[in-house]
C-alpha positions as CSV (number, residue, x, y, z in Angstrom):
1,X,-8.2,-0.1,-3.6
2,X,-10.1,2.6,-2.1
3,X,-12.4,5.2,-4.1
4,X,-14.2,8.3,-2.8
5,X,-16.5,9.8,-5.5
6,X,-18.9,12.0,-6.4
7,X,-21.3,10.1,-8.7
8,X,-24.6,11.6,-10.6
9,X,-27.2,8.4,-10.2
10,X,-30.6,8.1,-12.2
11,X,-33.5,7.9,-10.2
12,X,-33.9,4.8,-8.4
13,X,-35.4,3.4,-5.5
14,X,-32.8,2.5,-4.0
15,X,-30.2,5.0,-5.5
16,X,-29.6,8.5,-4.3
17,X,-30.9,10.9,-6.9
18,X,-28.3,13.7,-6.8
19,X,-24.6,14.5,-6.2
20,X,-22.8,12.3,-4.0
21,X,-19.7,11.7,-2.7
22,X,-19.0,7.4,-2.2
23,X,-16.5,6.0,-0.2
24,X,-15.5,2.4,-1.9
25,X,-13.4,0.8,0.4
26,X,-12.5,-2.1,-2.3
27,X,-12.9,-1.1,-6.0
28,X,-10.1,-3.3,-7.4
29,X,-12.7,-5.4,-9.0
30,X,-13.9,-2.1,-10.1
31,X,-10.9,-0.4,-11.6
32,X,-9.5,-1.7,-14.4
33,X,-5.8,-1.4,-15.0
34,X,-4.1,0.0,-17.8
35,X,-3.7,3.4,-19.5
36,X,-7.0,5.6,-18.7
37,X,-8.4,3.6,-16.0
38,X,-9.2,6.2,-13.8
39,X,-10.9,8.3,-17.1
40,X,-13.0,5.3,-18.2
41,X,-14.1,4.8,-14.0
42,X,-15.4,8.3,-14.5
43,X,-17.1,7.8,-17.7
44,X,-18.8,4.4,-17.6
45,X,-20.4,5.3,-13.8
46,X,-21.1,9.1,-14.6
47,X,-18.5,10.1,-11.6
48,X,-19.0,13.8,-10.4
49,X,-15.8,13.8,-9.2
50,X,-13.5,10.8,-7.7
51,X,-10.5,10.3,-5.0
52,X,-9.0,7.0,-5.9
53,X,-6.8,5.2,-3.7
54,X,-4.1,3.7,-5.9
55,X,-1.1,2.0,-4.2
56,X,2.4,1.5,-5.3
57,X,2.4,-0.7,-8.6
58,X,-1.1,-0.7,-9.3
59,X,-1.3,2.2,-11.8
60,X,-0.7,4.9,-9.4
61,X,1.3,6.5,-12.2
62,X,-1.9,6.6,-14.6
63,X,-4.0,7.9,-11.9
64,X,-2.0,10.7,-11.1
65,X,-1.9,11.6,-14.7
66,X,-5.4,11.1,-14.6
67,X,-5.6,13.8,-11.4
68,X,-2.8,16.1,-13.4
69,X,-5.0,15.9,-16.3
70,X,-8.5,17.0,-14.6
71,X,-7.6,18.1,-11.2
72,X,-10.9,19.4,-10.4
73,X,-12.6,15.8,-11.4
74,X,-9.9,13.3,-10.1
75,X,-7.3,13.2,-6.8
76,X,-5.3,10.3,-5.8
77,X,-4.6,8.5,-2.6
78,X,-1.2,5.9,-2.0
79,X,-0.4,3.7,0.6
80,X,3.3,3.1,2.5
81,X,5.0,0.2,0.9
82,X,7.6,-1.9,2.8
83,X,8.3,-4.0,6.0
84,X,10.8,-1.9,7.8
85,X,9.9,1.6,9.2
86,X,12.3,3.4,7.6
87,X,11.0,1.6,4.0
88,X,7.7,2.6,5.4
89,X,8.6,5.9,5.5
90,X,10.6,6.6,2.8
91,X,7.4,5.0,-0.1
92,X,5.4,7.2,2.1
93,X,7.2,10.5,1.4
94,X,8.6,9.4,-2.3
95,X,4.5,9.1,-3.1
96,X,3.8,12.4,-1.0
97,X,6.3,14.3,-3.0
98,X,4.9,12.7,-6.3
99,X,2.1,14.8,-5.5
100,X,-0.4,12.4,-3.7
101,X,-3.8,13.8,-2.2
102,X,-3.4,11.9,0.7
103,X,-2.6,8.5,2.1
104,X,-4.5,5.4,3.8
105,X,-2.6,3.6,6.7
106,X,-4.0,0.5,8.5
107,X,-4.2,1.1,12.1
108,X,-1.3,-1.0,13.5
109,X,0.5,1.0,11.2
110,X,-1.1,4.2,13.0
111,X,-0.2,2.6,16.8
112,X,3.3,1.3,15.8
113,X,4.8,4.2,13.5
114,X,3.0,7.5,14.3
115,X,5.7,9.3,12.7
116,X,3.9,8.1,9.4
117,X,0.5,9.9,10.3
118,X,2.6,13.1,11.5
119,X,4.4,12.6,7.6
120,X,1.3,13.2,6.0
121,X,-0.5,15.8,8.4
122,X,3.0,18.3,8.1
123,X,2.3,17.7,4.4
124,X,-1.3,18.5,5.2
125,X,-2.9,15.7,2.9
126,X,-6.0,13.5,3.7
127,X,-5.6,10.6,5.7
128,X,-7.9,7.3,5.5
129,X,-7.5,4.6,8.4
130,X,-8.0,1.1,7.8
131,X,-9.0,-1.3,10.4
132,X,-9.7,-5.5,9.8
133,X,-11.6,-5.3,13.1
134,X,-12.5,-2.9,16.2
135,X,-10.4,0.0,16.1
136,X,-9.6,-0.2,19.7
137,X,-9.1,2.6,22.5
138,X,-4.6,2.5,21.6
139,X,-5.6,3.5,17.6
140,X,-8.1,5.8,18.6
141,X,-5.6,7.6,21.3
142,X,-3.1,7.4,19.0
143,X,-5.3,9.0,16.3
144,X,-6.5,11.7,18.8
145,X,-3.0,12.9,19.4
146,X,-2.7,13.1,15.7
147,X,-5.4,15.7,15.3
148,X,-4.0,17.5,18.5
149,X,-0.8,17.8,16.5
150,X,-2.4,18.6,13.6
151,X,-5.2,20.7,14.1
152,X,-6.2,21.4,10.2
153,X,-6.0,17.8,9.4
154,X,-8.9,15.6,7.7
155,X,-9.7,11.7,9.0
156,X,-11.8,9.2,7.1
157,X,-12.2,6.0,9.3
158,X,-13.0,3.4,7.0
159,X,-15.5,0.0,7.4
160,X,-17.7,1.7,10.1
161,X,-15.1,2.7,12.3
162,X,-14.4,-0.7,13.2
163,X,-17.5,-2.6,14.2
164,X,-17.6,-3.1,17.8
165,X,-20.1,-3.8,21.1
166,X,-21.8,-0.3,21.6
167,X,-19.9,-0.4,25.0
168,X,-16.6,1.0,22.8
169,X,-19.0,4.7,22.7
170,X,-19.4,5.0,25.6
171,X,-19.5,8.7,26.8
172,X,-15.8,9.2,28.3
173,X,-14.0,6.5,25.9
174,X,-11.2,7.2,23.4
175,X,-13.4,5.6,20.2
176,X,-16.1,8.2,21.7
177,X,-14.1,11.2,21.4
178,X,-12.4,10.2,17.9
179,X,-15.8,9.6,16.3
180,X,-16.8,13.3,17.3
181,X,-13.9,14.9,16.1
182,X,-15.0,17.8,13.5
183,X,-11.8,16.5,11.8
184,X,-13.1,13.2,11.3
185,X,-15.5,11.4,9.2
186,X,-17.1,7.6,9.5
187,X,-17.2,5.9,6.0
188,X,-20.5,3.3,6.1
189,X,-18.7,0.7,4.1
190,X,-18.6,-3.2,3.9
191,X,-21.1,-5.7,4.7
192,X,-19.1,-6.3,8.6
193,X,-21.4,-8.4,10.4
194,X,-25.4,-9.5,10.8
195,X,-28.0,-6.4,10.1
196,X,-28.8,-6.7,13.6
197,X,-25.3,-6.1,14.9
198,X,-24.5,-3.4,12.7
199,X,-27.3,-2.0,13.4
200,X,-26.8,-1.8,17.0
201,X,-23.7,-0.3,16.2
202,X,-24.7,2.1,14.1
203,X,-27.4,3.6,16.7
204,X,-24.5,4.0,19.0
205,X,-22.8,5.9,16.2
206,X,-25.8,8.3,15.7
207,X,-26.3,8.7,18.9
208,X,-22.2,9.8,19.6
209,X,-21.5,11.2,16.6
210,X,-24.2,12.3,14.7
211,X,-25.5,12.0,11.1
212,X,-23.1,15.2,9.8
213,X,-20.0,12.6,11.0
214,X,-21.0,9.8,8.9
215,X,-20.5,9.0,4.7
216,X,-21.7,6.1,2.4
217,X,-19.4,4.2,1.0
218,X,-19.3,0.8,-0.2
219,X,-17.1,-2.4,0.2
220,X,-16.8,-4.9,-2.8
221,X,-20.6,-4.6,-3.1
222,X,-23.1,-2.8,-5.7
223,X,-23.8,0.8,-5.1
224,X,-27.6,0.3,-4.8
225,X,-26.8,-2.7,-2.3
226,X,-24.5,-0.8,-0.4
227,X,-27.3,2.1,-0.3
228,X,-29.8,-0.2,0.7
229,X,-28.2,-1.8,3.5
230,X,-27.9,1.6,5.3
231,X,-31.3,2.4,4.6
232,X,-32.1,-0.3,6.2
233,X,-30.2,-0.4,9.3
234,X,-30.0,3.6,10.0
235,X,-33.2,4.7,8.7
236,X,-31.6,7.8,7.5
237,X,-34.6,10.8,6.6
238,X,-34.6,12.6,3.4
239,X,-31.6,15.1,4.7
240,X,-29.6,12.6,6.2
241,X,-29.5,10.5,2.9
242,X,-28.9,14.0,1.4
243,X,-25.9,14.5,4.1
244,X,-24.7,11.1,3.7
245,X,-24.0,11.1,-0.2
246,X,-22.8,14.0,-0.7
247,X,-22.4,17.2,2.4
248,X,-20.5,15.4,5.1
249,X,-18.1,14.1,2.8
250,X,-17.6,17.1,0.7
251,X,-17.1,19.7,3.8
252,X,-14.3,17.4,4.7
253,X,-12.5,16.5,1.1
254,X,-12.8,20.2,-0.2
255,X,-9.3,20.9,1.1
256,X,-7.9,17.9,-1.3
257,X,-10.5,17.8,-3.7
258,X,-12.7,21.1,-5.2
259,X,-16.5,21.2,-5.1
260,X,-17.5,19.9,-8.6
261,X,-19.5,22.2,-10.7
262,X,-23.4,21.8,-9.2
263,X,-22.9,21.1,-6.1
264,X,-24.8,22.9,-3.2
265,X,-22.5,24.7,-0.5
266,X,-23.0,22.0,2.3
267,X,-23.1,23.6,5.8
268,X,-20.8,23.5,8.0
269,X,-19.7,20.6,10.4
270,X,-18.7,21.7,13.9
């Protein structure tokens, strides 16, 4: 279950004080099914806005109604069901035509049936990768040819981008030129590996992609946790928190989801 929200937090010290987009990478110990799930989400948490990842049989019906109900407020994101390719496919475009925002594929499914990334960027819909590990230079090429394809197409990498050895960002290789992509975002989600070792990572991230190309999101872990964990090993300033929570995400999502009333204008990410 993946959920990427805009969330109004009281003042904290470890909590963001305005706006934000979030990036949960596993809310389904979050999201309660049944009839208004997606409505009470938004209530009980004071959601700005939310893009919920619902897959097939796990109240992706509700959630649409919940989208068709407040489409400013609420979009919703499926997932391919099957084993075969052609059952791949065919969930894939049955949800599409249902009127999905978007869809989340893991990467294996991006290396071995590309014709399921093309589906969604000809239907020009958001696209979230999933990867258990290292993305790896065949999913990022893969991915890359994607965005050639597709030029108007939007990319959220999810868990980090894959944690790796800084090696993988090296200037020249493929994980290099995916993570700079002005298509593509990196979601800071999950607790991956020791604070050291993510941290490591995470410098090589900054120092390839930027601040503007990475989001917060979380990962079966409390929002202040999650917040406080990237505090901790990015040292973010008071704009890049800003940038984080809410501007990067929002200048990529604005094609699938509109701004919310009160949010700033972020700038623009080239």
């Amino acid at each position: 279950m993946v959920v990427i929200a805009g969330v109004v937090f009281e003042s904290c010290c470890t909590q963001p004080t305005f706006n934000t987009f979030r990036v949960l990478v596993d809310a389904q110990a979050e999201l309660r099914p049944g009839p208004g799930m997606l409505t009470r989400y938004l209530e009980e948490h004071r959601f700005a806005a939310l893009v919920a990842l619902c897959p097939p049989g796990l109240g992706q019906r509700d959630a649409l109604r919940a989208a068709r109900a407040d489409p400013s407020r609420v979009a919703v994101l499926g997932s391919p069901a099957g084993r075969w390719p052609h059952e791949l496919a065919d969930s894939l475009q049955a949800q599409l035509t249902d009127g999905l925002d978007g869809m989340a594929l893991d990467a294996d499914l991006v290396v071995a049936h590309p014709k399921l990334m093309d589906m969604v960027g000809l239907a020009r819909r958001l696209m979230l990768v999933r990867s258990k590990g290292p993305l790896g230079p065949v999913a990022a090429r893969a991915l890359l040819g994607y965005l050639d394809r597709h030029p108007g197409a939007a990319v959220l990498l999810g868990d980090w981008a894959g944690v790796s050895t800084p090696d993988r960002l090296a200037c020249g290789t493929p994980e290099a030129e995916l993570v700079r992509c002005r298509q593509v975002r990196v979601v800071c989600a999950g607790p991956g590996p020791a604070d050291s070792a993510l941290g490591t990572w995470g410098r090589a991230l900054l120092e390839r992609a930027g601040w503007e190309r990475l989001v917060w999101g979380t990962a079966g872990e409390a929002p202040d946790t999650s917040w406080a964990r990237i505090l901790k090993v990015l040292h973010p300033g008071e704009d890049e928190r800003e940038g984080l929570g809410a501007g990067h995400a929002l200048s990529l999502l604005r094609a699938v989801l509109p701004a919310p009333r009160g949010f700033r204008e972020p700038p623009a990410v080239v």
